[in-house]
N, C-alpha and C positions, 0 to 999 in steps of 0.2 A: 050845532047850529043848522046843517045842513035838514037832521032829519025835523027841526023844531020850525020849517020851512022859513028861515031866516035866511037865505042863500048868497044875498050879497054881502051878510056879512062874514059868513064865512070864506065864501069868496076871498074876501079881501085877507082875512086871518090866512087863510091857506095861500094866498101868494105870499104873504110874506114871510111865511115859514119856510115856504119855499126859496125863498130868493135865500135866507142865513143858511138852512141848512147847508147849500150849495156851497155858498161863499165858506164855510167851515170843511166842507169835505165830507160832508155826512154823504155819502150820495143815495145812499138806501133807503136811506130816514128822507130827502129832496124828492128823491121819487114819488115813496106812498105818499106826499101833498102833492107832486105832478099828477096821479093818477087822479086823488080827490078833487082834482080842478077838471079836471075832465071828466067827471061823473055830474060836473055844475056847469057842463057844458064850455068851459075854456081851452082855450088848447095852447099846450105850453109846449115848446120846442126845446128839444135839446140843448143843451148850453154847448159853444164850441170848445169851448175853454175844455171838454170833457175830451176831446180829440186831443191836443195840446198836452191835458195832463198826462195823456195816455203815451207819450213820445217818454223815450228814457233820458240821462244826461247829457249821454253820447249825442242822442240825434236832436236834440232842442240845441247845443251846441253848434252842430254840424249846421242845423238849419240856417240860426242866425249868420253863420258865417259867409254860408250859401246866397242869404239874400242880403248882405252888404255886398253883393259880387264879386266874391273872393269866388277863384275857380280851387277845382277838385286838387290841384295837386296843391295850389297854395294852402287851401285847409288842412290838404295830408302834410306837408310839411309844419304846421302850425301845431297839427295834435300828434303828431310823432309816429302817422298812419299811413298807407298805403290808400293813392288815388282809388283804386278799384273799391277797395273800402268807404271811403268817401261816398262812391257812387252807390253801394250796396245799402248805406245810411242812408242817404236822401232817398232812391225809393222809397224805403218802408218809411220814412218822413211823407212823401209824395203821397203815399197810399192810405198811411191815416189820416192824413189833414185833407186829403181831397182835392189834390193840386195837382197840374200839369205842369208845372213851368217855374223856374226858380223868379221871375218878376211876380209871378201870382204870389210864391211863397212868401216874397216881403210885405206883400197885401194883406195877408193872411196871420203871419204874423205879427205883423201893424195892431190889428183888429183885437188881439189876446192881450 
């Protein structure tokens, strides 16, 4: 469609490819239609949800727990863990979600 210079409706075809592929987890196959939208001049932002997925059991765990305001030794005694570990998880939570501050993180997690 794109080269049959029909662009918006490809446009439209390539977001919504985009939008399921996502929602299914293709993310490779979401891409090359991210990329294709921005060769039709759209500009399509990362989904956060890709930060989110990217956390393991542990730390999507550790998070939630983090922003009901359960403090580090409350969750270490919750998952049968050592506070320092607590804190070792929430960084690397902190660091892929892009968060300073465990009120931001229930913000952030809100949002997912």
């Amino acid at each position: 469609m794109r080269r049959a210079n029909r662009r918006g409706e490809a446009r439209e075809h390539l977001r919504l490819a985009f939008d399921m592929l996502h929602g299914f987890g293709a993310s490779a196959f979401a891409e090359r239609a991210r990329r294709g939208l921005g060769t039709l001049g759209e500009s399509v932002r990362q989904r956060e949800t890709d930060a989110y997925e990217a956390l393991t059991a542990q730390e999507a765990h550790i998070a939630r727990l983090a922003a009901v305001g359960k403090t580090n030794v409350e969750i270490g005694a919750e998952l049968f863990i050592g506070p320092r570990t607590v804190e070792w998880h929430l960084r690397k939570v902190f660091t892929k979600l892009d968060v300073d501050s465990r009120t931001r993180l229930g913000a952030v997690l809100g949002r997912l």
